[in-house]
N, C-alpha and C positions, 0 to 999 in steps of 0.2 A: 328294768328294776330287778335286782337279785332276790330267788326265793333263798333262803337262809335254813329254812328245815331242815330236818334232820331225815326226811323221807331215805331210805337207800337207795341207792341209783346203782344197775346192771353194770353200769362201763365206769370205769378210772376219770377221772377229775383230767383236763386237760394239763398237760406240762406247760404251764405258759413261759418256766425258765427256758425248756430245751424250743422252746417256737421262738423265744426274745433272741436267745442266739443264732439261732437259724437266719430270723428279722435283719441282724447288726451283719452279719457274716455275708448275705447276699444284698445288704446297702452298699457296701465295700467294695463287692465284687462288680456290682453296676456302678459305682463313682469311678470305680478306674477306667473303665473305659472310656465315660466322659471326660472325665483328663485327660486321656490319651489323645482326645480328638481336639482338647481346649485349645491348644496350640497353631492348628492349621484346618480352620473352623471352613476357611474359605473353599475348604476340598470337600465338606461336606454336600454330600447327597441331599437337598430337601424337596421335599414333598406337601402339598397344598392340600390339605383335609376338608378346608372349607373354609371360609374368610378370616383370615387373622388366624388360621388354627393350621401350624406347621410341623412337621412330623420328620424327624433326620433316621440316618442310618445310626448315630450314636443313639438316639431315643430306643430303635430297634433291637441293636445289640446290646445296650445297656438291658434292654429288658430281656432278652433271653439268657443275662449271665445270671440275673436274679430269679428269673424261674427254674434254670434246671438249677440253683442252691437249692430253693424252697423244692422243688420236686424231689430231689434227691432227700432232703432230710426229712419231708415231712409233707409224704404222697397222699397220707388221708385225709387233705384238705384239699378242699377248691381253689381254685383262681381266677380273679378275673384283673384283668393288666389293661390297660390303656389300650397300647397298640392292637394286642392280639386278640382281647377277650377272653372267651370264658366263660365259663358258668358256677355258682351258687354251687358247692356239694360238700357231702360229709356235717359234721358237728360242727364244722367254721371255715371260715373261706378268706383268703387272704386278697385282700385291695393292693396293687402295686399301679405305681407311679413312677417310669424310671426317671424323668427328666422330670420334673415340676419348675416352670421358669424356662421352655422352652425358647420363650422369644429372648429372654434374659440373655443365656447362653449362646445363642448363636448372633447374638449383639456382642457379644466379648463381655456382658455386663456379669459380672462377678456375684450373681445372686441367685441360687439354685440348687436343689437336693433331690436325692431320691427318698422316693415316699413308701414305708409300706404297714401292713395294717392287718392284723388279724382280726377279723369277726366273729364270734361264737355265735350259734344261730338260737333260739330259741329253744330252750329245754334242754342245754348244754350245762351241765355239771364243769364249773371251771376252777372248783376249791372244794378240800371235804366239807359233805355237808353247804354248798354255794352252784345255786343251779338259775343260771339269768331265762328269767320269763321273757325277752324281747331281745332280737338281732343287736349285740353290744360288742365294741370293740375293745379287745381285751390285751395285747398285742400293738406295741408302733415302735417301730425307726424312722427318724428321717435324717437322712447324714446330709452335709451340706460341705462337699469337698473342697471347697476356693477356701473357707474359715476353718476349714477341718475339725468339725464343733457338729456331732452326735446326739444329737436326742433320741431317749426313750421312755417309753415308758410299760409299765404291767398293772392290770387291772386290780386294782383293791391296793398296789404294794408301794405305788407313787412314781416319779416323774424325775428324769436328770438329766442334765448336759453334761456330757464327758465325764461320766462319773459322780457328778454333786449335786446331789439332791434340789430342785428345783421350786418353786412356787410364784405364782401369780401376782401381782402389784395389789397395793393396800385401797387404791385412791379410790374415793368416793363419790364422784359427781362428775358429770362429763365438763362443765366449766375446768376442771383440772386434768383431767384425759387427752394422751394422746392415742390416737386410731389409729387403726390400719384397715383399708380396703382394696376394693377391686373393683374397675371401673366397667361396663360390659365393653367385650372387644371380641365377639362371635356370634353371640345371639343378642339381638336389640331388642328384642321381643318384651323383655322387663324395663329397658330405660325411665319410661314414667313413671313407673315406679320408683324407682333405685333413682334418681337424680333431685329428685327434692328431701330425702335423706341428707344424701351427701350436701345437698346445701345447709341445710339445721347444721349437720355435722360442721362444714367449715367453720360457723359463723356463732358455734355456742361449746367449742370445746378449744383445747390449746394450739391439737395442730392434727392434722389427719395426712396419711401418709398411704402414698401407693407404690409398692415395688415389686412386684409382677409372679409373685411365688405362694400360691396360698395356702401350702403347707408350711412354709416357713414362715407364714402371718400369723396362724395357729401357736409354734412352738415357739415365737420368740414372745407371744400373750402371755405362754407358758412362763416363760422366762423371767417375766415381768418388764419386757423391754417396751411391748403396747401395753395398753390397760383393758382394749376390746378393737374386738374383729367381725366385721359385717361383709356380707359379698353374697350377692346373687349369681345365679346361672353356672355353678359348677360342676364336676361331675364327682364319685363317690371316691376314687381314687386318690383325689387332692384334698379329701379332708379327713378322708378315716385314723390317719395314722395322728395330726393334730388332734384330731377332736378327744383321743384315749388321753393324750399327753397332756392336754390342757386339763380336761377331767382329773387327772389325777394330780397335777398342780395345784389343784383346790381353786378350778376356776370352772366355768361354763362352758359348752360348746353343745350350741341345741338347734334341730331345724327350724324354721324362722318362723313358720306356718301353725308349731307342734303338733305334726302328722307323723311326722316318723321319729323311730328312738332314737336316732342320730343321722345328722345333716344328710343321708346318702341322695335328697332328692338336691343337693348343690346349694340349697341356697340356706346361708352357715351366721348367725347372731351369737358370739363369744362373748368372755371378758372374765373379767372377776365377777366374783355373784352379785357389787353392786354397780358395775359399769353393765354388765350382762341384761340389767333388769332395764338401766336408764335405755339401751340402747333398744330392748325394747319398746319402751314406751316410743324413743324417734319413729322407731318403723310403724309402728301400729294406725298410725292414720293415713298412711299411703300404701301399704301392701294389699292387693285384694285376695282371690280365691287360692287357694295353692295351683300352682302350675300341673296340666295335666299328665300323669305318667305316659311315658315313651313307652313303645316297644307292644 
């Protein structure tokens, strides 16, 4: 939640224009290299991270073309990236994703972005006089190179695809909702939970929809192309950069639990503010404790 005072603050209000460019410039720079690989997928290097969870040489170089952008333009933030890690530092820290839709991609299945996401950390001045009391993302791109269709957004200033201003669907009642989710396909650890949702869900709204990229479940919510978005077990790199976008859409993106300011423990309930609330209510009788922190 933003403190608004007018207290004076020692340091400069963050740039979040010259970081949203920074954000668009090394999404750009990691899509092209998965482009470059789109074509002769089958030469690809992969690697087995854990069950259902696949990691290529284009994930890897696609992520080191977006970290030396961000280092290079904008060294006094943290990183923490998928592949390589990372750590929390400075005033905000940048979430990157270079492949989100891994399996997507190296299926030739044409649905997939790179994700990325600035965080301002608590007691960061990110506007005169606007200083966020709690870890908020302030900061997202997520480029989506097969559609060549850009999302962004900046905190407080709103939300767009390729330039047009964006917002959220109107609809009011999951009887008229269609969903988008994600089914578990790494950690089964939630199943019991997560599979009697998804049943209400089939069975009491228009149509629910899974297609393998859950930052681009995020910004096409944004879009107004779903109405809401649920998905357990993810991690904070797949949703940071959605969750700013959808926020700023004029739409919802909360942890599912309401333990933390935003989804970073994976598990992500979106939507417009009245699909966002309905799809709460689905989840509430089947989710239990929050899951407990790694690491």
């Amino acid at each position: 939640m933003p403190n608004t005072s007018q207290t004076p603050s020692t340091e400069a209000p963050l740039d979040l224009g010259a970081a949203l460019d920074a954000a668009v410039t090394a999404a750009h720079a990691g899509a092209a290299i998965l482009q470059s690989y789109s074509h002769h997928r089958a030469d690809l290097v992969i690697d087995r991270k854990a069950r259902n969870d696949l990691v290529s040489q284009a994930d890897r170089e696609a992520e080191e073309a977006v970290i030396q952008e961000l280092r290079e333009r904008t060294p006094q933030f943290g990183i923490v990236a998928e592949e390589t890690g990372g750590k929390v530092a400075g005033r905000a820290t940048w979430y990157i994703d270079p492949l989100d839709g891994t399996t997507n991609f190296l299926h030739g299945i044409p649905h997939y972005a790179v994700s990325i996401a600035l965080i301002a950390h608590a007691g960061t001045q990110v506007a005169a006089g606007t200083t966020v009391d709690v870890d908020t993302p302030v900061v997202a791109a997520i480029y989506d190179p097969s559609r060549e269709e850009l999302f962004n957004a900046v905190y407080g200033i709103g939300a767009w695809l390729n330039g047009h201003r964006i917002h959220c669907s109107r609809t009011q009642t999951l009887d008229d909702a269609v969903l988008a989710t994600g089914f578990p396909f790494r950690d089964f650890s939630f199943a019991d939970q997560y599979m009697p949702t998804l049943h209400h869900a089939i069975n009491h709204t228009r149509g629910v929809r899974r297609l393998g990229a859950a930052a681009l479940d995020l910004a096409w919510t944004a879009a107004g192309r779903f109405d809401g978005y649920w998905e357990m077990g993810l991690a904070p790199w797949d949703v940071a950069a959605g969750t700013l976008i959808l926020r700023e859409a004029g739409g919802v993106a909360e942890d599912m639990y309401g333990v933390d300011p935003w989804p970073i423990g994976g598990y992500v309930v979106s939507g417009n503010p009245h699909i966002a609330q309905a799809l709460k209510g689905m989840l509430a009788p089947h989710i239990t404790a929050p899951p407990a922190k790694k690491g």
